[in-house]
N, C-alpha and C positions, 0 to 999 in steps of 0.2 A: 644501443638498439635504435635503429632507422626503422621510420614504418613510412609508408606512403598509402594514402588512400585514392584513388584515381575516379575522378569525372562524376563524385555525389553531386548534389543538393542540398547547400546549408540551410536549416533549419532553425536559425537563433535571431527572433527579434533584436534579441542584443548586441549582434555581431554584424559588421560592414558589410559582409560580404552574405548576410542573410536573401535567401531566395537565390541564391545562384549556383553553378553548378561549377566546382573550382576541386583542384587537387589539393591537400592536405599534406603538408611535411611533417615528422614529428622524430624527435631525437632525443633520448633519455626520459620522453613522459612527456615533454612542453612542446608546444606547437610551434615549429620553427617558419614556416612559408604555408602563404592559403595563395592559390591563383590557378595558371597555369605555370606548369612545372615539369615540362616534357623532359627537364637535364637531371632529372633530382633522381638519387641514386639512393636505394633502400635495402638493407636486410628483409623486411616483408612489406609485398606490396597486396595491397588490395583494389580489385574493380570493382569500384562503386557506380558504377553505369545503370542509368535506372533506380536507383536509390536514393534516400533523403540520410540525411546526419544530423543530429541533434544531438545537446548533453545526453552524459548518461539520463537513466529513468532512474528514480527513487521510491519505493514502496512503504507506508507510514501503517506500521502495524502486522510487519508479519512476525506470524510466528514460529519460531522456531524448538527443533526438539535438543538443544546442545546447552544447558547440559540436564541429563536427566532423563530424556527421550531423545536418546539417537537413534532408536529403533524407529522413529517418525521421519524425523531427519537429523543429521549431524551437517555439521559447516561445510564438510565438502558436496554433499548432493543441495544441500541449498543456495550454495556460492551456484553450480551447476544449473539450479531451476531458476535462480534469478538471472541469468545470463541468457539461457534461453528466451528467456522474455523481453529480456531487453534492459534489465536493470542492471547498475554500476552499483548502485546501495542499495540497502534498507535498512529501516529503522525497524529494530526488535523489539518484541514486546515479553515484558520478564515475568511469564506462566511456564517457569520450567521447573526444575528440580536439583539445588533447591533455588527458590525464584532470587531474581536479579535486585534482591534489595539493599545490599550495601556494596561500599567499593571493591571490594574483592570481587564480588560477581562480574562489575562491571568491566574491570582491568582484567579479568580472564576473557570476557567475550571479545574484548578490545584485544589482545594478547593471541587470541584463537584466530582470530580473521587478518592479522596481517599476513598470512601467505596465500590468502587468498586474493583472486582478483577484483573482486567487489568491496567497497566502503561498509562496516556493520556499525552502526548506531543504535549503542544501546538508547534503550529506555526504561527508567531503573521503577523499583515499584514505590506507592504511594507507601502503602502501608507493609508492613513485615510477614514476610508468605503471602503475601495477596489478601491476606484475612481480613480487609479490613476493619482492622480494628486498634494497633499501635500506630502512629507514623513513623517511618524509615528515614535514615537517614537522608534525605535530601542531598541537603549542600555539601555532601562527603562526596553523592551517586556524582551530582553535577559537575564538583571540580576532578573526579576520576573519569570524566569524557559522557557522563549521563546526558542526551538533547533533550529529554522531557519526563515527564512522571506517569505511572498510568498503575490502575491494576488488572490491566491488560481484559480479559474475557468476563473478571469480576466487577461490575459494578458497585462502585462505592455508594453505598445503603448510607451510611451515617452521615448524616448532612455536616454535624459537627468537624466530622474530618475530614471532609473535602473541601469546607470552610478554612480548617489550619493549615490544611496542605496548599490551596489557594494563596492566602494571608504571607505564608512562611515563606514562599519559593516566589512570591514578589518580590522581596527584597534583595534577591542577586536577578531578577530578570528568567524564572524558570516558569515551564509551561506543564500546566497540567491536561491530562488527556484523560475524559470519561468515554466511556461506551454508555451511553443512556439505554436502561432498560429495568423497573421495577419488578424483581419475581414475584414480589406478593402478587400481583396483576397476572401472573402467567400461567399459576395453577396449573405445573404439569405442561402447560401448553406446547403444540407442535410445530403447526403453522400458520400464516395470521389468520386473526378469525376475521369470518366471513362467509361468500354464500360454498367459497371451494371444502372450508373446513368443517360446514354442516355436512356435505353433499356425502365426505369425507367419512364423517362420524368419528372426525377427531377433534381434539381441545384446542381452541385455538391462541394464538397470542395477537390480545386486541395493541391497534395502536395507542391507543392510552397508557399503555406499561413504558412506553417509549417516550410520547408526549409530556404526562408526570415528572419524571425524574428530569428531562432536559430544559423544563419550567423550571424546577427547583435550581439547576446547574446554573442558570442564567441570572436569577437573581442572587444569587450565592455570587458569581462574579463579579452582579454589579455594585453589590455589596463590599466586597474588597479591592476592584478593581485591578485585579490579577490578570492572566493569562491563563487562558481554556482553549483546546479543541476539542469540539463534540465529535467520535469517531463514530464514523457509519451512520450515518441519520438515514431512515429509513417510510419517512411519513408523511403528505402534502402538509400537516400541519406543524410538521418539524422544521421541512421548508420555509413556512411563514414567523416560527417562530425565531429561528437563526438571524431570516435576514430584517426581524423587526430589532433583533438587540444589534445587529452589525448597525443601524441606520440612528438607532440609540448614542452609538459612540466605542460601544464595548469593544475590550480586546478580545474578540470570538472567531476562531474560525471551525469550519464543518468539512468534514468527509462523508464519501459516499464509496461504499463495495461495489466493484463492476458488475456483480450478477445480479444486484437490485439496480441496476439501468438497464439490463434488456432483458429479464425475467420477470412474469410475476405468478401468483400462487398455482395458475393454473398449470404449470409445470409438475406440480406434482398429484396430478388427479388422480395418476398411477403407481402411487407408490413410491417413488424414485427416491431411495434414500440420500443420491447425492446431491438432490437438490433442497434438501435439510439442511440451513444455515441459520446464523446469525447473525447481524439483524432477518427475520423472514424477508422473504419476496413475500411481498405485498401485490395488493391489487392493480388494475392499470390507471386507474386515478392517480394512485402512490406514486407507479415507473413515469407518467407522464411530470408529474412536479416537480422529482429528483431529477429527470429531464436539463426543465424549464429552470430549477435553481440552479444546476452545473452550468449553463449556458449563460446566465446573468449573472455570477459572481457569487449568489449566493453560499455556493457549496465550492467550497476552494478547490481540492484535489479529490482522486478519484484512488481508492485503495484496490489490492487485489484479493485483502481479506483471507490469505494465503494462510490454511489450518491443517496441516498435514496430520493424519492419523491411519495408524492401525486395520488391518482389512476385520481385526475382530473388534473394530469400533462402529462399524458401516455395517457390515453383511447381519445385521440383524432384522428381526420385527420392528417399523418403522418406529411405532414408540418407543423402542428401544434404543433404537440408533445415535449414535454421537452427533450431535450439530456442526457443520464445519466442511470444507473442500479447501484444496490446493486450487492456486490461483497466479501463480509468477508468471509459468510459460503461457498462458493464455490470455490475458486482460489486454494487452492489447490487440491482439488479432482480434478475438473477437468484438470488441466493440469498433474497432476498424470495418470489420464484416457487415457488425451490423449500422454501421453510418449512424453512430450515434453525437461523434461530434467533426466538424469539418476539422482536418488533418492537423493545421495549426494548434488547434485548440484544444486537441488531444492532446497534443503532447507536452502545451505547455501545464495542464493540469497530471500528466507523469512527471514529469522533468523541472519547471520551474517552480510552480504552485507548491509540493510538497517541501522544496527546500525552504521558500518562504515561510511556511507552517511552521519548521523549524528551527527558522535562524539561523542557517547554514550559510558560506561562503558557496557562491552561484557562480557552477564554471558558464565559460564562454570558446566561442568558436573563434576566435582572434589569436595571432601573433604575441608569441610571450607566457602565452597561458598553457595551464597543466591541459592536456589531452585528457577528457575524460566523456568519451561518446560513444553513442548508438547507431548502428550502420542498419537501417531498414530498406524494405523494396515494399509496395502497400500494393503491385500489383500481383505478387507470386501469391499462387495457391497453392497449398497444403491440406491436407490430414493429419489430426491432430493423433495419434495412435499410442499402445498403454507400452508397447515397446518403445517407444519415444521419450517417453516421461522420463525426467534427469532428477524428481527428487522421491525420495525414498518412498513414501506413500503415492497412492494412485487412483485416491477420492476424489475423482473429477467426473461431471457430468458430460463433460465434454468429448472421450475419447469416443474416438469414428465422426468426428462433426471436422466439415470442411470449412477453410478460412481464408479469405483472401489478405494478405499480409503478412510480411513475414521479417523475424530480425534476423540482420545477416552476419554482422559480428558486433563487438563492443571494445571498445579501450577504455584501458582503465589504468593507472599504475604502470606507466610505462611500456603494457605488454597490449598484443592484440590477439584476441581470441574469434580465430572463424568457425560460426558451428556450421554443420552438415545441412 
């Protein structure tokens, strides 16, 4: 298979031919000629006219419903809502059924997504079912293709065993991933507390449930000297605290959800169950620090926190309601929309930044190399709409919001896929 891409804009610090606007050859997956190449003769060609090209995008922490909730999503509507968006990978997070804690789980998800078009990296669990409370096989998940440890949505409560989990998965070079967030602290909690959740007259979830446990994480690390990423930090003080152990020496890095950088509590004055997540939107103190540390290094990559559920998980009484939205097809438009970081810098925290997190091998837009990219236009406008949506669930706050940017196809494995 020939594919030809015609007259983008390469998008790769790493690559020669970065900031120009050159044709693409590509034949059986590798990149055969970057230039002009007005003789080069292709089975599919694509105008990239007006577009930029970057690596694929990677997303660290979605999750998925396969196996266990396919009724959320199964691999083919998430292969589907990660392409929409612009991703080539993602890294799963193993809260399925039953969860992703030994190699078997792992060689199945690994086994499930080779006909698809996107990369799935698992990520196997710390402890067995998520319960924390055994440790999992580890160096079984790792050498069966596991990139990291997590218990995905469950916070690991036991210090003692996120200390052995830490400790143990040093020794072959493994990373562990917490979501910091203490429920003793949360009491039921809704949204963060503050003056929205008084006005509200609901429970809120203060930042100290967050702050707490990501204290604890830190010293825990600097204690074994392991590898941590903090996912989804959600707090000015989180911010300071991240980039005081990165300046320490520690091996730390941090994530941030796209709708805690351009939302905060006030979004849901009204009720809005879709804007019930985790970590909360916070305050705008909170959105402006997550800001200021995505812009300074502090906060490595930006996640799309993608939690596909159930319309009888949503359509309830808001304290009722499941915490969580779909996020693939949308994280970058909208933070594109809303000029949250200049264009470069976006996408090196989609596209580079999360492969770094994981120790991944980082394609490039050069001669030689596997084809594995993002075809965008940042000037087309669209309508994001609920007949649109390519994965299974349709918990997004977002349907009927207009957006300026758009992806226009992806390669990946050889094939190229144009969406509508």
């Amino acid at each position: 298979m020939r594919i030809l891409i015609k007259s983008g804009t390469i998008l790769d610090p790493n690559a020669a031919h970065h900031g120009q606007q050159a044709d693409i050859l590509i034949e059986d997956g590798i990149i055969q000629s970057i230039g002009k190449l007005p003789d080069a003769k292709a089975d599919k060609v694509l105008d990239a006219i007006n577009c930029h090209i970057s690596i694929g995008w990677l997303d660290i922490g979605t999750h998925i419903g396969d196996p266990g909730f396919e009724q959320r999503e199964d691999m083919d509507s998430l292969s589907a809502a990660a392409i929409a968006g612009g991703y080539t990978a993602i890294a799963s997070m193993p809260n399925t059924k039953p969860s992703i804690h030994s190699k078997s789980e792992v060689q199945y998800l690994k086994n499930h997504a080779i006909a698809q078009l996107i990369d799935v990296f698992p990520i196997g669990a710390i402890s067995q079912n998520c319960a924390g409370k055994e440790l999992a096989e580890l160096y079984d998940m790792q050498q069966a293709g596991a990139v990291a440890f997590s218990d995905g949505k469950h916070p690991i409560l036991h210090a003692g065993l996120l200390m052995r989990a830490l400790d143990y998965s040093k020794a072959f070079g493994g990373l562990v991933i917490n979501h910091p967030h203490e429920p003793s602290l949360i009491s039921n909690g809704q949204i963060h507390e503050g003056k929205v959740s008084i006005s509200m007259g609901l429970r809120g979830i203060p930042s100290i449930s967050e702050e707490l446990m990501l204290q604890r994480d830190i010293q825990l690390l600097e204690y074994t000297q392991s590898k941590l990423h903090v996912l989804n930090i959600s707090t000015a003080k989180s911010v300071e605290l991240v980039r005081q152990a990165k300046a320490s020496g520690l091996h730390l890095t941090a994530s941030v959800a796209a709708m805690n950088l351009t939302e905060t509590d006030e979004a849901l004055q009204h009720f809005d169950v879709q804007y019930k997540v985790l970590p909360p939107l916070r305050d705008e103190h909170a959105r402006t620090a997550l800001q200021e540390g995505l812009q300074d290094g502090t906060i490595d990559c930006i996640t799309s926190n993608h939690t596909p559920l159930e319309q009888e998980q949503k359509k309830l009484e808001f304290p009722n309601a499941s915490f969580g939205t779909i996020g693939l097809e949308t994280t970058f438009a909208h933070l594109h929309t809303q000029q949250i970081l200049a264009l470069e810098q976006l996408v090196e925290k989609l596209a580079q930044q999360p492969r770094k997190v994981l120790n991944l091998e980082m394609p490039s837009i050069q001669t030689g190399s596997l084809a594995n990219l993002t075809i965008f236009n940042t000037h087309l406008e669209w309508t994001y709409t609920a007949d649109a949506i390519q994965s299974k669930s349709k918990n997004s706050p977002f349907i009927g919001e207009n957006f300026k940017g758009k992806v226009i196809a992806v390669v990946n494995k050889g094939k190229l896929q144009v969406l509508s």
